[in-house]
C-alpha positions in Angstrom: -2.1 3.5 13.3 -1.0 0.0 11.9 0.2 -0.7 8.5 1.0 -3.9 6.4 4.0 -3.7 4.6 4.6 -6.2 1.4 7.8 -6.8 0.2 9.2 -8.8 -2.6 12.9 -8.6 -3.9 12.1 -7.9 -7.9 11.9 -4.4 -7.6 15.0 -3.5 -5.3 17.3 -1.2 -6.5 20.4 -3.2 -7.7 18.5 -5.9 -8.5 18.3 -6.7 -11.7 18.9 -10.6 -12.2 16.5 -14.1 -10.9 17.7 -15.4 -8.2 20.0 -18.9 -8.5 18.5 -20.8 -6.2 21.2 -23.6 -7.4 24.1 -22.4 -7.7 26.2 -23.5 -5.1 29.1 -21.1 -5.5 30.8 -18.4 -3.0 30.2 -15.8 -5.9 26.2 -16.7 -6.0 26.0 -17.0 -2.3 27.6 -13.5 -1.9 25.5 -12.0 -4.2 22.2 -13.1 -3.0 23.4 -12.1 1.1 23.9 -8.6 -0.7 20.6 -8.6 -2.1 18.7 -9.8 1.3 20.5 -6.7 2.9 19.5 -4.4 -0.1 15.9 -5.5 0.7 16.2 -4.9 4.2 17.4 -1.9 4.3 14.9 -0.5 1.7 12.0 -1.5 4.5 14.1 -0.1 7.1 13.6 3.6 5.1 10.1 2.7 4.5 9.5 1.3 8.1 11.2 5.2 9.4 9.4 7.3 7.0 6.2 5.3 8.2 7.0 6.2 11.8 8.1 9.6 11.1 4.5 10.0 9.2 2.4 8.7 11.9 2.2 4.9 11.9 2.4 3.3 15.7 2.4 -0.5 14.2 3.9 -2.2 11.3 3.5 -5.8 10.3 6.1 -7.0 7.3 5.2 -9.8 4.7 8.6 -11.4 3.2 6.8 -11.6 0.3 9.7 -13.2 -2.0 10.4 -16.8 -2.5 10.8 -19.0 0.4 9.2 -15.9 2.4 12.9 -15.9 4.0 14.4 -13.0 2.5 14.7 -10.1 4.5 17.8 -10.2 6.8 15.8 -10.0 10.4 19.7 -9.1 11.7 19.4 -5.9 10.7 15.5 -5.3 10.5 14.4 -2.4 12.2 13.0 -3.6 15.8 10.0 -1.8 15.8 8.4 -4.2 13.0 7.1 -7.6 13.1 7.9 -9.6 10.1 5.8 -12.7 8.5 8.1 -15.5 7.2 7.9 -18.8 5.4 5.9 -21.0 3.2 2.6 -23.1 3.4 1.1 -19.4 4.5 -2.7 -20.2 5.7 -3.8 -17.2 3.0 -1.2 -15.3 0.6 -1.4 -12.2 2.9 -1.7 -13.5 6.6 -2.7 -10.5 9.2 -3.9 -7.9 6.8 -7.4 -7.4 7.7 -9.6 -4.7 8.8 -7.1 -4.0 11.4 -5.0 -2.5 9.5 -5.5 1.3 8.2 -3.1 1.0 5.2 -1.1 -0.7 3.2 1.9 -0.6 0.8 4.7 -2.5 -0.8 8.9 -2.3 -1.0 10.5 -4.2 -4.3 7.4 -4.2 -6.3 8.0 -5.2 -9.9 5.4 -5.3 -12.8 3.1 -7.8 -14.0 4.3 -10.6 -16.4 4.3 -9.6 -20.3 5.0 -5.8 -19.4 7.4 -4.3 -22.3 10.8 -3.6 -20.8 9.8 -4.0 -17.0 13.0 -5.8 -15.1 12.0 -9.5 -13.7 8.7 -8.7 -14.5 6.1 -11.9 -13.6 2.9 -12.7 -12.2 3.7 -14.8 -9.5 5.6 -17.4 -11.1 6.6 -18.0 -14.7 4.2 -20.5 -15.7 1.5 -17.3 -15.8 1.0 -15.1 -18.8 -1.5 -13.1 -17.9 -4.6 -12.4 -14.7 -7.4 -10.5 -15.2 -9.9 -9.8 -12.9 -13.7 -8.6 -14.3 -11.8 -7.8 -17.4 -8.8 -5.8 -16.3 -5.0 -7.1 -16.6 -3.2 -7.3 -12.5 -0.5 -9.0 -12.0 0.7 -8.8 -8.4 -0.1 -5.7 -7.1 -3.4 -5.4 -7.5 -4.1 -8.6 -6.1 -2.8 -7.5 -3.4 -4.6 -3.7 -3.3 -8.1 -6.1 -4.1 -7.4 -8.5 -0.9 -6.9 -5.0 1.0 -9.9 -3.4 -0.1 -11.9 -6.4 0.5 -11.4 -5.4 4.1 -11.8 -1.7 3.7 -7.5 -0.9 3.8 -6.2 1.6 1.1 -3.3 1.0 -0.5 -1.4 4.0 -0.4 2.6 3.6 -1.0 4.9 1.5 -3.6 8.3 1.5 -4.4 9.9 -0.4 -7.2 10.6 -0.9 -10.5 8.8 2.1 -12.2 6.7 0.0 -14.7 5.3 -1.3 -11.0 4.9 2.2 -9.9 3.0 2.8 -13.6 0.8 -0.1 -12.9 -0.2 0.1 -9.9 -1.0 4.1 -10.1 -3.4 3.4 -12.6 -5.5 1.5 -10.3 -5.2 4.0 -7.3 -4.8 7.4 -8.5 -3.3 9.4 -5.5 -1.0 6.6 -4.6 2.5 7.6 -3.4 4.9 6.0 -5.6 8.5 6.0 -5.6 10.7 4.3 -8.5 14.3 3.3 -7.6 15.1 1.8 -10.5 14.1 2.0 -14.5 13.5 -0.8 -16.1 15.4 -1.5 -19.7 14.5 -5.4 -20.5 13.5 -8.0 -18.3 17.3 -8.7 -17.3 18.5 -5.2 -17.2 17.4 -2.0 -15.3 19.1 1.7 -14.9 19.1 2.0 -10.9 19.6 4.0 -8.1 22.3 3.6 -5.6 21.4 2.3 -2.2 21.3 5.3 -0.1 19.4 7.6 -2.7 16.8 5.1 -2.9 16.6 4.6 0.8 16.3 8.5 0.9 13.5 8.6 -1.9 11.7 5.6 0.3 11.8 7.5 3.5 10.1 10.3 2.5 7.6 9.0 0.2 6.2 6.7 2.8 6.0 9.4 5.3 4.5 11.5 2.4 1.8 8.4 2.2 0.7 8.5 6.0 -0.5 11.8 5.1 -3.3 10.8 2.1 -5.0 7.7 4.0 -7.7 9.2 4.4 -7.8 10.3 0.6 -7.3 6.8 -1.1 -10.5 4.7 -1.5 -9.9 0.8 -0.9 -9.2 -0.6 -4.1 -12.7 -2.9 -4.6 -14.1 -4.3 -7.5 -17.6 -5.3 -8.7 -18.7 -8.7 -7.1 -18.8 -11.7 -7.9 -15.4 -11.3 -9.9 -14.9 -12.4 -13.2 -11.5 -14.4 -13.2 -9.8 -15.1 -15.7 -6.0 -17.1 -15.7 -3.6 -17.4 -19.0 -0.3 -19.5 -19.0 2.7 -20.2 -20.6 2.2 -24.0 -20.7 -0.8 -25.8 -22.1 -2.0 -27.0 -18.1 -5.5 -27.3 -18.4 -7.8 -30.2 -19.5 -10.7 -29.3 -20.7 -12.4 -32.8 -19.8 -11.1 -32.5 -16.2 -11.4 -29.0 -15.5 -9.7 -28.1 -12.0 -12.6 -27.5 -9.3 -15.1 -24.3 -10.2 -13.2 -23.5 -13.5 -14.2 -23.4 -16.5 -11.4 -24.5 -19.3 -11.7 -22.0 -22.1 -8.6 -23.9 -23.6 -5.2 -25.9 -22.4 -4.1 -22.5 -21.7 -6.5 -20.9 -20.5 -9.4 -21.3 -17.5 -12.2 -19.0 -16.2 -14.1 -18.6 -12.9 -16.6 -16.6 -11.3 -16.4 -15.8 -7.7 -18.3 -14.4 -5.1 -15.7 -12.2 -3.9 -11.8 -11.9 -3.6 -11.8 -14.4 -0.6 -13.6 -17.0 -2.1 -11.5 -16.8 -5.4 -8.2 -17.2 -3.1 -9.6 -20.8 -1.9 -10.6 -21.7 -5.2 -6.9 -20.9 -6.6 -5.4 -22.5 -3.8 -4.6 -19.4 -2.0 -6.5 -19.6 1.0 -7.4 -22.2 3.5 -11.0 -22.0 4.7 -10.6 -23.6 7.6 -7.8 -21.3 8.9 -8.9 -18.1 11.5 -6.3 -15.9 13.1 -5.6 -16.1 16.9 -7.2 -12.9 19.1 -3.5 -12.3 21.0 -0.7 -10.2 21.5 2.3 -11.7 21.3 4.3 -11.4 25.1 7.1 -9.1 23.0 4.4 -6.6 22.2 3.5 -6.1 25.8 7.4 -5.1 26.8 7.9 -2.4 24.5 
C-alpha cells in the first residue's frame, strides 16, 4: 500500500511564529534548525504509525517554503522525500498510484478567526473558492487527490486545520497538536505527546481507506481567487480569467488539472518517468 504524505511547517507543534527568512543571526538560525527537526520528527510518527497500520510505501512532499525543510539526517529511511522548487505540478508523484493520502503541519486557510499562521498559500491571497465553497490549502490538495481516485484520510495540525478539513471529508482521522489563539500565538503540545497522538492516528487512518470517498467536485470547476492587493487589470485580464475587479478574478475549468496550468501550477508538458529508482531495488 503506498501513501503520499504532505507536509508543511505551519501547523507543527511549537510552531507558532513566520519564518525569518532574513535574519541572519545565531538566535534565528537556531530556531529555525529546531523547527526543521520538530517537522521531521512529526513525519517520523506519522511515517511509523503508517507502517504499523499497513502501508508498504511512503512518498513525502516538503511541502514548506523552499521545499527544503525537513531534516533528511534524521528522516526515517523507509520514506522517499520530494524536495525543492520549480516543482513540474504542486504535488509531483501523487497519482492513481497511490491508495491514500494525508498531511503533517497543516494549518488553516487564510482569514480563519484565531487559526495560528493561518494563509492560503502565500499572503497576497484572501480567499479561494472552488464551485462556491471557501479551501484554502487542504482541500486543494484532497481535490488534486480525488481527481485521481486517492482519499484523503489523515491530518495533523493546527486544530482550525483539522476543523476545516473534516468538514470536507467526514470520517477523516484528524489529530490537533496544537490550539490555535491568534495568528501569532497557539496553546501546543510538547513534542513527544504530539508525536504519540500522530503515531496512532495515522495507524488509526490505514484502517478507514476503504471508507473515505475521494474528495471530487462537480466539473468544470467554478474558480474563484480574492487577494490582499489590487493585482488584477481588468483590461488585461491574465490568460482564461475573468477580472471581476483589481481584487478579484474568476475562471472556469474543466477539471482540477486544467485549473493548476491555468494558475501556473502545473506544466503541461511535464509526464513522470515509468522507473524505480536503483535504491528501491536494494531494500
Amino acid at each position: 500500500m503506498k501513501f503520499y504524505l504532505m507536509t508543511d511547517l505551519e501547523g507543527v507543534a511549537g510552531v507558532y511564529k513566520w519564518e525569518d527568512e532574513e535574519d541572519d543571526s545565531l538566535m534565528n538560525y537556531e530556531e529555525r534548525c529546531r523547527q526543521r527537526r520538530w517537522l521531521t520528527e512529526e513525519v517520523n510518527a506519522a511515517v511509523e504509525g503508517l507502517y504499523e497500520g499497513g502501508v508498504t510505501e511512503v512518498i513525502v512532499s516538503d511541502g514548506h517554503g523552499a521545499g527544503y525543510t525537513i531534516d533528511l539526517d534524521y528522516i526515517d529511511p523507509r520514506v522517499e522525500v520530494i524536495s525543492g522548487r520549480q516543482r513540474p505540478v504542486w504535488l509531483p508523484c501523487l497519482d492513481e498510484s497511490c491508495d491514500a493520502t494525508g498531511i503533517v503541519g497543516a494549518h488553516a486557510k487564510a482569514g480563519t478567526p484565531n487559526a495560528n499562521l493561518c494563509h492560503t498559500m502565500n499572503p497576497t491571497i484572501r480567499d479561494w473558492s472552488f464551485n462556491g465553497i471557501s479551501m484554502g490549502e487542504l482541500g486543494l490538495q484532497a481535490i488534486i487527490a480525488g481527481y485521481y481516485g486517492v482519499p484523503f484520510v489523515f491530518c495533523s495540525g493546527d486544530v482550525w486545520a483539522c476543523r476545516e478539513i473534516e468538514e470536507l471529508i467526514p470520517g477523516i482521522i484528524t489529530v490537533p497538536v496544537k490550539y490555535g489563539t491568534s495568528r501569532l500565538s497557539a496553546l501546543t503540545c510538547p513534542p513527544k505527546k504530539a508525536h504519540r497522538r500522530i503515531r496512532e492516528a495515522a495507524e488509526k487512518a490505514m484502517q478507514i481507506v476503504a471508507e473515505i470517498e475521494p474528495f471530487s467536485p462537480e466539473c468544470p470547476i467554478r474558480f474563484r481567487e480574492e487577494r490582499i492587493n489590487p493585482d488584477f487589470d481588468e483590461e488585461n485580464p491574465p490568460e482564461g480569467f475573468k477580472v471581476i475587479n483589481a481584487h478579484v478574478r474568476e475562471v472556469e475549468a474543466d477539471d482540477i488539472m486544467q485549473l493548476l496550468i491555468l494558475m501556473g501550477r502545473c506544466n503541461p508538458k511535464w509526464k513522470p518517468l515509468e522507473f524505480t529508482p536503483s535504491w528501491q531495488k536494494h531494500k
